[in-house]
Structures are given as structure tokens and as C-alpha cells.
C-alpha positions in Angstrom: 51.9 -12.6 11.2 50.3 -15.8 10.1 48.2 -18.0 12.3 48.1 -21.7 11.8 45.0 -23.6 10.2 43.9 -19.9 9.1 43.8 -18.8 5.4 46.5 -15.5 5.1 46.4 -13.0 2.5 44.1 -9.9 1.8 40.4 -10.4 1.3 40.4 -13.7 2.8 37.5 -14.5 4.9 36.5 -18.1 7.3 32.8 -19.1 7.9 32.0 -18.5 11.1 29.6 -21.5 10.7 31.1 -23.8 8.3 30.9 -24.0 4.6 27.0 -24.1 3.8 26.3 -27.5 1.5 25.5 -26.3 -2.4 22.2 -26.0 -3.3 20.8 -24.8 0.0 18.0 -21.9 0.4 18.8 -18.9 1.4 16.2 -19.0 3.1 12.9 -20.8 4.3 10.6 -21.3 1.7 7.3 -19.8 2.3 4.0 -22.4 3.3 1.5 -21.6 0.9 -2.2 -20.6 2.3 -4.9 -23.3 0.7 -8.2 -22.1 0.9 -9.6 -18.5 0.4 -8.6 -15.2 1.9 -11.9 -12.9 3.2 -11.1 -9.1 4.5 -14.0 -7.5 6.8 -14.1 -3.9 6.6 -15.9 -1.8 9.8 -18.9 0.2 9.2 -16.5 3.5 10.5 -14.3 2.3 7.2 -17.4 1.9 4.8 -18.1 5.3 5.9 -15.2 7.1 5.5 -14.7 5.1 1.8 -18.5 7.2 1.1 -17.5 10.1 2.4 -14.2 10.3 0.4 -16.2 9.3 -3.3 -18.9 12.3 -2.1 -15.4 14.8 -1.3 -14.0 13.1 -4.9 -16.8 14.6 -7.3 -17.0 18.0 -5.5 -14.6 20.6 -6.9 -11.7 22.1 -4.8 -12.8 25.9 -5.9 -16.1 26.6 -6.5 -16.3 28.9 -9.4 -19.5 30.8 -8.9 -18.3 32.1 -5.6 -14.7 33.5 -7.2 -17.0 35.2 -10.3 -19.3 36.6 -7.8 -16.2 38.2 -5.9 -14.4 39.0 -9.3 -17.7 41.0 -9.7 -17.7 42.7 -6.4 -13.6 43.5 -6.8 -14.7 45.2 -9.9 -17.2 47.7 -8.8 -15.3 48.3 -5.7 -17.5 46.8 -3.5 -15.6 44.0 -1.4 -14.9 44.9 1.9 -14.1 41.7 3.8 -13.8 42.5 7.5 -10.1 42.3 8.3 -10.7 41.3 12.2 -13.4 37.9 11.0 -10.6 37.0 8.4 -7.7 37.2 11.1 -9.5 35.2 13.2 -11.0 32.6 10.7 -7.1 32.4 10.1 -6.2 31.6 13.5 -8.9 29.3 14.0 -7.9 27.4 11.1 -4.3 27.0 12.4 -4.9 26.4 15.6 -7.9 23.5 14.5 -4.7 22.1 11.9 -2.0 22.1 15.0 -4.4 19.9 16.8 -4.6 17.4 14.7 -1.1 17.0 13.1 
């Protein structure tokens, strides 16, 4: 079927618009910002920035507490209490649900 004033043929295609004239910009160019650019951080971010260098510098295990338990496996003497470690457990997961 061919339709007058229309191009035929596979892979064809007519601007909706028009023909856009060579040379035109995709798109608008971007104003540039004269002057200078400030950023105010709030005391709650300061904070948090202190807190995470302090949490930065302290190690994630703490070695003298896993050679003191080490110790203890060794000579048979490390008998956590089952019940306080199930519930420190739950607590834990419960205190993570919360906040996810």
C-alpha cells in the first residue's frame, strides 16, 4: 500500500517535527555560574564526620580480648552463659530490624 507525499520502503522514517536545521544543539547549552560556590555543613554533620574519623582508627577486633579467650578455651575454662548470649542475640536483631 503506498500513501501519497509519504516516503515507502522498509526503514523509512518522517519527522514528526520537520527536518531540524544542521548545526543545531542537541540540546540547551548550560549557563555558566560566575562567582564562587560556598557549601555549609550542620553541626549534626560535623559531628557525625568526628565520630566516623574516631570509629576509623579503632580496630574492628580487638585482639587482647580474642587472646584472653584463646587462653580461657585452652584451659577449659570458658563457659559463656548460653541464655545472656541468646538474648544478646535477639536484642541485636531486633535493635537491626528497627532501623533497616
Amino acid at each position: 500500500m503506498r500513501i501519497s507525499g509519504k516516503p515507502s520502503g522498509v526503514g523509512s522514517t518522517q519527522s514528526a517535527t520537520g527536518p531540524k536545521p544542521s548545526g543545531a544543539p542537541a540540546s540547551a547549552p548550560v549557563a555558566s555560574v560566575s562567582g564562587s560556590d560556598a557549601v555549609q555543613v550542620s553541626s549534626e554533620a560535623r559531628l557525625v564526620a568526628v565520630a566516623q574519623e574516631a570509629l576509623a582508627v579503632v580496630p574492628d577486633i580487638r585482639m587482647e580480648k580474642v587472646e584472653a579467650i584463646k587462653v580461657r578455651l585452652d584451659a577449659d575454662a570458658y563457659n559463656p552463659d548460653g541464655e545472656a548470649v541468646a538474648a544478646g542475640l535477639i536484642k541485636e536483631h531486633m535493635a537491626k530490624g528497627r532501623h533497616s
